[in-house]
C-alpha positions as CSV (number, residue, x, y, z in Angstrom):
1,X,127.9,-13.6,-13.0
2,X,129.3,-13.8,-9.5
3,X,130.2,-10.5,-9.8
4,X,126.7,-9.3,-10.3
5,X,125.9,-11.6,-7.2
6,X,128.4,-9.6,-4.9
7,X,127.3,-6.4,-6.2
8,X,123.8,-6.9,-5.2
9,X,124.5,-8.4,-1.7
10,X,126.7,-5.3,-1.2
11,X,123.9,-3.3,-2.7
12,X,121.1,-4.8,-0.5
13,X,122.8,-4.7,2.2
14,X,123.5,-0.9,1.5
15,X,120.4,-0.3,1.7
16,X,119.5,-2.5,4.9
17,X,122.3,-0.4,6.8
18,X,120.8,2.9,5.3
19,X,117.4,1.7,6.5
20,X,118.9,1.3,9.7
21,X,120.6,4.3,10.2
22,X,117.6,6.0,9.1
23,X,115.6,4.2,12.0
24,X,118.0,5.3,14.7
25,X,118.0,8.4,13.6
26,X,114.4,8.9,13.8
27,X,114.4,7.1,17.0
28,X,116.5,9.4,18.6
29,X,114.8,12.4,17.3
30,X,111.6,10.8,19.0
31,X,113.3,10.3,22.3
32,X,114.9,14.1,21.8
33,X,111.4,15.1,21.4
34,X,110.1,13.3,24.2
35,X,112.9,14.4,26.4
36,X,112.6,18.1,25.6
37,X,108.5,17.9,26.1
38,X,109.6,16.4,29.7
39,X,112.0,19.0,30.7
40,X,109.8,21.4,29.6
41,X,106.8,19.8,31.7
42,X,108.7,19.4,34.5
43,X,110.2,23.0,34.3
44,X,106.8,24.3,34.3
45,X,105.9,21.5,37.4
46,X,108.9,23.2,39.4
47,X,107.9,27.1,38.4
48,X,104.3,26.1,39.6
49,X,105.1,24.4,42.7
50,X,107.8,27.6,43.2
51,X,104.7,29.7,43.0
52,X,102.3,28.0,45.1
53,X,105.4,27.9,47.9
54,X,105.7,31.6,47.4
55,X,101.8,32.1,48.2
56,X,101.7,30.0,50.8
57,X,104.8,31.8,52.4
58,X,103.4,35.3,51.9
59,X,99.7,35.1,51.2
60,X,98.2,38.1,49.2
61,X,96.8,40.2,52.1
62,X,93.5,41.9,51.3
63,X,93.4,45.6,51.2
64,X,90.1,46.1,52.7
65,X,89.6,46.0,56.3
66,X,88.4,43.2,58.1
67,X,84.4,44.3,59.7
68,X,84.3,42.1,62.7
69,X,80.7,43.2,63.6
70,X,77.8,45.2,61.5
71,X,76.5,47.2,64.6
72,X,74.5,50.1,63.9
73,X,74.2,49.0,59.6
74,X,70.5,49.2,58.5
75,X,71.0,46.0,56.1
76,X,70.6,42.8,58.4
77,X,73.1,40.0,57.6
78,X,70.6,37.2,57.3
79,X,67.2,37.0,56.2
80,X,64.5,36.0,59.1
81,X,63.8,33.0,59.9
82,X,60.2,31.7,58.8
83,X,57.6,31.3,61.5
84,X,56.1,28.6,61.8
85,X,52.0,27.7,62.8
86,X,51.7,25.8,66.8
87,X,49.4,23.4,64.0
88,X,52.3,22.5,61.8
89,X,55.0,22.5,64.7
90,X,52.9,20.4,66.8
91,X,52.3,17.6,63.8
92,X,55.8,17.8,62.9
93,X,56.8,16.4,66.4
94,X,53.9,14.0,66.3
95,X,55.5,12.6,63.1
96,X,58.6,11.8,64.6
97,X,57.7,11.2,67.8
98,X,56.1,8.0,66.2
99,X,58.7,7.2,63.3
100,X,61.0,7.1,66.4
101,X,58.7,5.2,68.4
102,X,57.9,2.5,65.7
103,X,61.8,1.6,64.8
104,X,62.2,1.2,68.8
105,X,59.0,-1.1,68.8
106,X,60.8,-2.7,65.7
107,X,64.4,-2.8,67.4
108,X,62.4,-4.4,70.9
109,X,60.2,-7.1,68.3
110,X,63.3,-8.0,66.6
111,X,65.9,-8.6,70.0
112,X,62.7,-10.6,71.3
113,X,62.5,-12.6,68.4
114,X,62.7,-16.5,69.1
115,X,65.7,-17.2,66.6
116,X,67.5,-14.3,68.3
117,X,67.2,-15.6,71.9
118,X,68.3,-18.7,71.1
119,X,70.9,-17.8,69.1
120,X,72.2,-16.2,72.3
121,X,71.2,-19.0,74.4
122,X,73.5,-20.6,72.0
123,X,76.1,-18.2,72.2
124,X,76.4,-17.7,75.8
125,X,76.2,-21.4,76.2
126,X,79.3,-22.0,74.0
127,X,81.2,-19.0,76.1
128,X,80.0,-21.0,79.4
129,X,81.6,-24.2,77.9
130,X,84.8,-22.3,77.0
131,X,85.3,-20.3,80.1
132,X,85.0,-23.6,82.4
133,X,87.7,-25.4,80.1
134,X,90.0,-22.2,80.5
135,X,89.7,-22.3,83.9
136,X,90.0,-25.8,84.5
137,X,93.2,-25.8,82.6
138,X,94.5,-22.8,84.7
139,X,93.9,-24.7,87.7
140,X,96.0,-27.7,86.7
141,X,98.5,-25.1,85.0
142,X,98.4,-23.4,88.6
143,X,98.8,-26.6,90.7
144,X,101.7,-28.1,88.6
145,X,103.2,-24.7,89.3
146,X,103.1,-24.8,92.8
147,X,104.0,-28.5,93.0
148,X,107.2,-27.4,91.3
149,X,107.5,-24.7,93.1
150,X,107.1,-26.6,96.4
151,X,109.6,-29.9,95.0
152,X,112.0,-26.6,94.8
153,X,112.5,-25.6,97.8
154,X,112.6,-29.2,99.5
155,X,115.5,-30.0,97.1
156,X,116.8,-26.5,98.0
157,X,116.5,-27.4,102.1
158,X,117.7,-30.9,101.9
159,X,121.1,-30.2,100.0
160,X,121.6,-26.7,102.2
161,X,122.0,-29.1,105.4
């Protein structure tokens, strides 16, 4: 009895090592696969970008001359430009002559606005505030600097003599 124990542990795992080996081997093939498929790509990547260096080095010149001017050719190059009435003209200014007038009267109605102008009554306000403290404190930064300055030069004098 044990020796049909042993045989089927070896047996099993047999077959656990062939299932293995059968695994790896497909997952190299797979990665062989993949490789190839990327060399290949990338073979074709380099032979296009080869190519596209190539034409930008020597571009394919075209055979035919290059006309500069169609002087004295009976077909004209553009068609005509459309004509159009004084009428229509004149209302097509009109038109925007008052779109561009309304969005200034908007623009103007707006920047008058009470909530604007106090908002910048506000603003400048604040900037007042701030530009008095800055300058306070660069007067006092100024002063202690010369006081220094000045205590300096008496301890320089008195210790010369």
């Amino acid at each position: 009895m044990t020796d049909w124990i042993v045989l089927a542990t070896a047996g099993l795992l047999a077959l656990v090592a062939l299932g293995l080996a059968a695994a790896l081997l497909r997952a190299r093939s797979a990665s062989a696969r993949s490789l190839a498929e990327a060399r290949a790509e990338t073979a074709a990547l380099h032979e296009r970008l080869d190519r596209l260096e190539r034409e930008r080095r020597d571009p394919v010149r075209d055979e035919r001359p290059v006309v500069i001017t169609r002087l004295g050719e009976d077909e004209p190059t553009a068609p005509p430009v459309p004509m159009i009435e004084g009428r229509l003209f004149a209302d097509l200014v009109l038109r925007e002559s008052v779109v561009q007038a309304a969005s200034l009267a908007h623009g103007v109605r707006r920047a008058l606005a009470p909530e604007t102008r106090n908002r910048v009554r506000f603003e400048m306000r604040r900037e007042l505030k701030r530009a008095r403290k800055q300058r306070k404190s660069d007067l006092r930064e100024a002063k202690r600097l010369w006081a220094d300055h000045q205590r300096a030069s008496l301890d320089g004098e008195g210790s010369a003599a």
